[in-house]
C-alpha positions as CSV (number, residue, x, y, z in Angstrom):
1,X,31.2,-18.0,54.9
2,X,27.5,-18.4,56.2
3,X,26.1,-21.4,56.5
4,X,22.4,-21.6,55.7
5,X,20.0,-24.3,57.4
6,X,16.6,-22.5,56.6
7,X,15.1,-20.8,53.9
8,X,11.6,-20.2,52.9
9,X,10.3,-21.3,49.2
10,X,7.4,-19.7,47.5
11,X,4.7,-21.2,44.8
12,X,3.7,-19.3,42.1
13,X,0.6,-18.1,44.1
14,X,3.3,-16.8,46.5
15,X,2.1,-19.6,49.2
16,X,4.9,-19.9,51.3
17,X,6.7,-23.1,52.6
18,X,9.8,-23.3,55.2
19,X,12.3,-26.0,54.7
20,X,15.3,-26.8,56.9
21,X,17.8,-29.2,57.3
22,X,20.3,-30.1,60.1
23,X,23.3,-29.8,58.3
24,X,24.0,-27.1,56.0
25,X,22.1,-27.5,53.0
26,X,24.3,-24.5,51.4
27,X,26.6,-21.5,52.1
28,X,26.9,-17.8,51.6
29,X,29.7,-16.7,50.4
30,X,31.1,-13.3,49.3
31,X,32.9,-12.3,46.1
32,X,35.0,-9.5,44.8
33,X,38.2,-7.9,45.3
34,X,37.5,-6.4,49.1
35,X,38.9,-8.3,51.8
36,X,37.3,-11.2,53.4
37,X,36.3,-12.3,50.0
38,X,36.2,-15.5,48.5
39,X,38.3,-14.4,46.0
40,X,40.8,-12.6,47.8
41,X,41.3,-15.6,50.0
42,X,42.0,-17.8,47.1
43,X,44.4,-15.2,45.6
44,X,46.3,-14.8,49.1
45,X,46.5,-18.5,49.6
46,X,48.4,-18.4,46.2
47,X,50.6,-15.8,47.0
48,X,51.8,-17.6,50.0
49,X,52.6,-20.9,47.4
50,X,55.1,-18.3,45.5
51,X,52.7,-17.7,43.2
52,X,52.9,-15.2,40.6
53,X,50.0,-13.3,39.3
54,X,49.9,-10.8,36.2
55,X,47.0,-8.4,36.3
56,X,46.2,-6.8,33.0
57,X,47.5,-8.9,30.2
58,X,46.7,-11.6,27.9
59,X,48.1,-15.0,26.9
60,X,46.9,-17.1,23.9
61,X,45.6,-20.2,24.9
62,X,48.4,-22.0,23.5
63,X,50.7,-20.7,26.5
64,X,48.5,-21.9,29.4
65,X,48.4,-25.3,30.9
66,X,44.6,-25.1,32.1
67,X,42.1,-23.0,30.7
68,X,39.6,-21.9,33.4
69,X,38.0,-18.9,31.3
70,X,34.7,-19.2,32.6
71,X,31.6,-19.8,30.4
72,X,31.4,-19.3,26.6
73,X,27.8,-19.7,25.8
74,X,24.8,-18.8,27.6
75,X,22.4,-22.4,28.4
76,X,21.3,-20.0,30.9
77,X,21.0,-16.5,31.9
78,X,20.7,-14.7,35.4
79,X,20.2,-10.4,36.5
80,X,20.7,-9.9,40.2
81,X,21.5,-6.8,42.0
82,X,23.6,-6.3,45.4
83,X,22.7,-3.6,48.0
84,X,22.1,-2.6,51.3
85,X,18.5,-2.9,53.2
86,X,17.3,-2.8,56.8
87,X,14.8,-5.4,56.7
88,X,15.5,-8.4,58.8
89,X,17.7,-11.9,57.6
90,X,15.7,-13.6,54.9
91,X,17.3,-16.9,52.6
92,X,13.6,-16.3,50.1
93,X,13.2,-18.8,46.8
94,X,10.4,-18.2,44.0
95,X,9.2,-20.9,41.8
96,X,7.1,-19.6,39.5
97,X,7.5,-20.5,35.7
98,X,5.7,-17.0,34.6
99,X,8.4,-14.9,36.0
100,X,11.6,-17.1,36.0
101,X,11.0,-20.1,33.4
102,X,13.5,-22.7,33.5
103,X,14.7,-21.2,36.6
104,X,13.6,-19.2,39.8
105,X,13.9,-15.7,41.8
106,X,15.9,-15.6,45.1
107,X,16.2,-12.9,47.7
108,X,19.2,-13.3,50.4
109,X,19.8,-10.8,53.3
110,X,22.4,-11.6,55.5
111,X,23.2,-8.7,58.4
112,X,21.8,-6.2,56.0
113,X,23.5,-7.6,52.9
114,X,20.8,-8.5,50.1
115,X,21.3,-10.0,47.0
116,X,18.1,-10.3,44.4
117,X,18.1,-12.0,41.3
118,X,16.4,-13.6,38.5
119,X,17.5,-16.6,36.6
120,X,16.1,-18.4,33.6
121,X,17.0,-20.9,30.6
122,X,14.3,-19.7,28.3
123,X,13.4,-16.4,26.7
124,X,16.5,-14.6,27.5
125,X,15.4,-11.5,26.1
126,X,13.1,-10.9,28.1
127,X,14.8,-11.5,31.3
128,X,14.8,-7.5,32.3
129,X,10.9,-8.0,32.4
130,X,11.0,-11.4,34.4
131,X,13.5,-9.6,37.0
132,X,11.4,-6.7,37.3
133,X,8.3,-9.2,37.9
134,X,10.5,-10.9,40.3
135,X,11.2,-7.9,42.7
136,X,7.7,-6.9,42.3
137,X,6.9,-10.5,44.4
138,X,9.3,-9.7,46.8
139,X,8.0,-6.8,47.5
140,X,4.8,-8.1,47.7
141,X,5.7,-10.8,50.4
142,X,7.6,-7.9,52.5
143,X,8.5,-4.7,51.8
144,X,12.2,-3.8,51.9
145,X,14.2,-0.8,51.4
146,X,17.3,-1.0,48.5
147,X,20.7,1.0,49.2
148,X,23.9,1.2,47.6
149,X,22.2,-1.1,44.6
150,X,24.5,-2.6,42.6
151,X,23.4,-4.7,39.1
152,X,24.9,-7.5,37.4
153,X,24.1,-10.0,34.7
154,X,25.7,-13.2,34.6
155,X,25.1,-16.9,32.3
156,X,26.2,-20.7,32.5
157,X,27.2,-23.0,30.1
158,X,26.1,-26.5,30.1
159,X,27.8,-29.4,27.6
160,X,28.4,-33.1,28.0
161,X,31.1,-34.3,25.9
162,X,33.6,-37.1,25.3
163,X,36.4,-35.3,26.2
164,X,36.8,-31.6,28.1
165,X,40.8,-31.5,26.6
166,X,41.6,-29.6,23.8
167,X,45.7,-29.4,22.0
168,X,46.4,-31.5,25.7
169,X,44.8,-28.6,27.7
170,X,42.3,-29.5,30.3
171,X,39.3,-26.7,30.3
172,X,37.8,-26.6,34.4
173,X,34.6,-25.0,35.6
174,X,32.2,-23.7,32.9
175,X,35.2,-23.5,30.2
176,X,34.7,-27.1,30.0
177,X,30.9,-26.7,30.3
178,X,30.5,-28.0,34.0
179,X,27.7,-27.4,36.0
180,X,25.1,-28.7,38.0
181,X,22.3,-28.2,35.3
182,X,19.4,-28.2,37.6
183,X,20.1,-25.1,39.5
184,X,22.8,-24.2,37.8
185,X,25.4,-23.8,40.4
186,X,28.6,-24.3,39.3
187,X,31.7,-23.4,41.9
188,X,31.8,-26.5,43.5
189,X,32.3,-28.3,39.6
190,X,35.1,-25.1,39.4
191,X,37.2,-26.0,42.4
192,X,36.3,-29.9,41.8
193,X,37.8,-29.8,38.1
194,X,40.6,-27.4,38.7
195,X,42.0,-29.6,41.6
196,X,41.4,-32.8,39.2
197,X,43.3,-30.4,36.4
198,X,46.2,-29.7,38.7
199,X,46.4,-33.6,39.8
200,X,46.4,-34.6,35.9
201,X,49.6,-32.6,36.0
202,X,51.6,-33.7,39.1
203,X,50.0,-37.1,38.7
204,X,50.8,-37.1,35.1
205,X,47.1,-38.5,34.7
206,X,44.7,-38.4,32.1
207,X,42.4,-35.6,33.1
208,X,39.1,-36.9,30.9
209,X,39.6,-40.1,33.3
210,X,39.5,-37.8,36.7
211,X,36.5,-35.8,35.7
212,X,34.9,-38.5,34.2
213,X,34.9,-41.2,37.7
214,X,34.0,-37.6,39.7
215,X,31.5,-35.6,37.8
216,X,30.6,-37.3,34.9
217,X,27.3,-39.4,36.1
218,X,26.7,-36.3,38.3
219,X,25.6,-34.0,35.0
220,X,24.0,-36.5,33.3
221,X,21.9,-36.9,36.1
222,X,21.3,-33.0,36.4
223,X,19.9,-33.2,32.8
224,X,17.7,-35.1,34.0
225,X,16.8,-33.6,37.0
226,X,16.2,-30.5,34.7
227,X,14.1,-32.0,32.4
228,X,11.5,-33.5,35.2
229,X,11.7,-30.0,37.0
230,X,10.8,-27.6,33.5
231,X,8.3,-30.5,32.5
232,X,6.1,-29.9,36.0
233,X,5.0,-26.3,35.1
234,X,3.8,-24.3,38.2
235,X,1.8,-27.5,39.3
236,X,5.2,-29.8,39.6
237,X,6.9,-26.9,40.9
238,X,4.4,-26.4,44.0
239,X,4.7,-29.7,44.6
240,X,8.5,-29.7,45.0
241,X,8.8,-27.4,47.3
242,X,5.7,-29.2,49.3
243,X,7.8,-32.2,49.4
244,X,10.8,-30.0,50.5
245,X,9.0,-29.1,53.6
246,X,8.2,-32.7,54.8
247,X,11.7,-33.8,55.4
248,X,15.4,-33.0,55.9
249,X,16.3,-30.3,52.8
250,X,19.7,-31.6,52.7
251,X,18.3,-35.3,52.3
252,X,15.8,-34.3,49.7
253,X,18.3,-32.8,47.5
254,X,20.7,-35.5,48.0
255,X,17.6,-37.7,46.7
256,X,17.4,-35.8,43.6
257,X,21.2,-35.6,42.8
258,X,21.3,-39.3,43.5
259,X,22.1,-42.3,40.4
260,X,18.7,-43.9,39.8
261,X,17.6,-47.0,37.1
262,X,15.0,-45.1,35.9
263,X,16.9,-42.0,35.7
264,X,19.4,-44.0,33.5
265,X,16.5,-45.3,31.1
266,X,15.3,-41.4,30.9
267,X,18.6,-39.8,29.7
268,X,19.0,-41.0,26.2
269,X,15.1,-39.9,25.2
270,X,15.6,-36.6,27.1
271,X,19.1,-36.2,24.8
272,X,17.2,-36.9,21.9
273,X,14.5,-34.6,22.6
274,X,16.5,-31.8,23.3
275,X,19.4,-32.2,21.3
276,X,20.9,-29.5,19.4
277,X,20.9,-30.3,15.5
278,X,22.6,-27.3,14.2
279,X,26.6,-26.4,14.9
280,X,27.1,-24.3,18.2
281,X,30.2,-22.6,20.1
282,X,30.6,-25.0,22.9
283,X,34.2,-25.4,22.6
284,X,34.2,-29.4,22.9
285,X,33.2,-31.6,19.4
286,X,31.5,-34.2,19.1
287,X,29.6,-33.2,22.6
288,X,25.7,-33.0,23.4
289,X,24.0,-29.3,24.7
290,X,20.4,-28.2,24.5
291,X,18.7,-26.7,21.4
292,X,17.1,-23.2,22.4
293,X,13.8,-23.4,24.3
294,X,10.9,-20.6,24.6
295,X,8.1,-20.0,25.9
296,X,5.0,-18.0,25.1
């Protein structure tokens, strides 16, 4: 785990601004199936309960008591690649609605580890073009050499609904359709709603209560937050990062995240706006989620 207390955020004319906070604002964390892995961590910690874990099979839904099966459909859509590189530490963020609308491009090289991507929550099929626009900036700032490169795509689903059970089952992380819908960061709403899930159990709680008093404001307010932020354009953009600058980062998010009147009064003419009117695959019914957005 790395903590981060600087990074540098670019404009879409590539005008650079350094933000900081003095406690962590964020951490680095690695994934995958080597050792010292987030992942690995999780599953030894398990282990050690008594746990047992079957690799390589399938149970119905039915069988499970929680259903943590990760997202179902894409609200939005990400391409990064992983690889080795000699050039210094960098924590790099591009906002710049011609090459990642909805979204933004990040670079992070931590003791030579580097992980570029490009994430978005319009025109998906285009998103090959918008990453290859998005190391083209990068490259542009400062050059940097890519080893080892390693690709991946990867999407969140976003849904506010009544009720995240289904047949008694609680659903946690994006099964349920939690996230944090501005940046679309979603493992703290994983381990936040699989904890809840577990205590619904031994607690013999209702789970929809326990998500509902711990996250439920929380994404209503990030719909919000991601309406204001796609509504800006380049201009709005340029000037949130400006405002990043001038104070504590941690402080300035928290500002953002944080329950407002006028936030409240904004929510149900955002939901109308954007409201899906057709029949989706979000798992939950009767629920709210986005209609499709694109851009030119």
């Amino acid at each position: 785990i790395q903590p981060i207390y600087n990074a540098v955020f670019f404009d879409y004319r590539l005008r650079s601004q350094p933000v900081k906070s003095q406690n962590p604002f964020g951490y680095f964390i690695r994934r995958g199936s080597e050792e010292e892995t987030l992942d690995v961590g999780l599953l030894n910690q398990a282990l050690t309960l008594g746990v047992r874990v079957h690799y390589q099979s399938r149970i119905r839904q039915t069988e499970a008591d929680i259903i943590a099966t990760g997202p179902t459909h894409p609200d939005g859509l990400a391409k990064q690649i992983t690889f080795s590189t000699s050039h210094p530490d960098a924590v790099w963020v591009i906002f710049d609605a011609d090459i990642s609308p909805g979204g933004y491009a990040y670079l992070f090289i931590i003791r030579g580890r580097a992980t570029l991507g490009c994430a978005i929550t319009r025109n998906f099929n285009r998103l090959n073009e918008f990453f290859n626009s998005a190391v083209q900036r990068f490259q542009k700032i400062s050059p940097f050499t890519i080893h080892r490169e390693r690709k991946g795509y990867s999407f969140m689903s976003f849904s506010l609904k009544r009720s995240a059970e289904m047949t008694s089952r609680p659903f946690v992380g994006e099964a349920g359709g939690f996230q944090d819908y501005l940046f679309g960061l979603g493992l703290r709403y994983a381990f936040t709603t699989g904890f809840l899930a577990a205590a619904s159990i031994t607690q013999k709680a209702r789970y929809d209560d326990l998500w509902k008093h711990s996250l439920g404001m929380a994404q209503e307010i990030s719909l919000v937050n991601r309406y204001l932020y796609e509504q800006g354009g380049n201009k709005g953009l340029s000037a949130f990062i400006k405002w990043a600058g001038k104070c504590d980062l941690q402080t300035y998010l928290g500002h953002w995240h944080a329950r407002s009147w006028w936030k409240e009064l904004l929510l149900p003419i955002i939901k109308w706006k954007w409201e899906k009117e057709k029949e989706c695959v979000h798992h939950f019914h009767p629920h709210w989620c986005r209609k499709r957005a694109t851009v030119c």
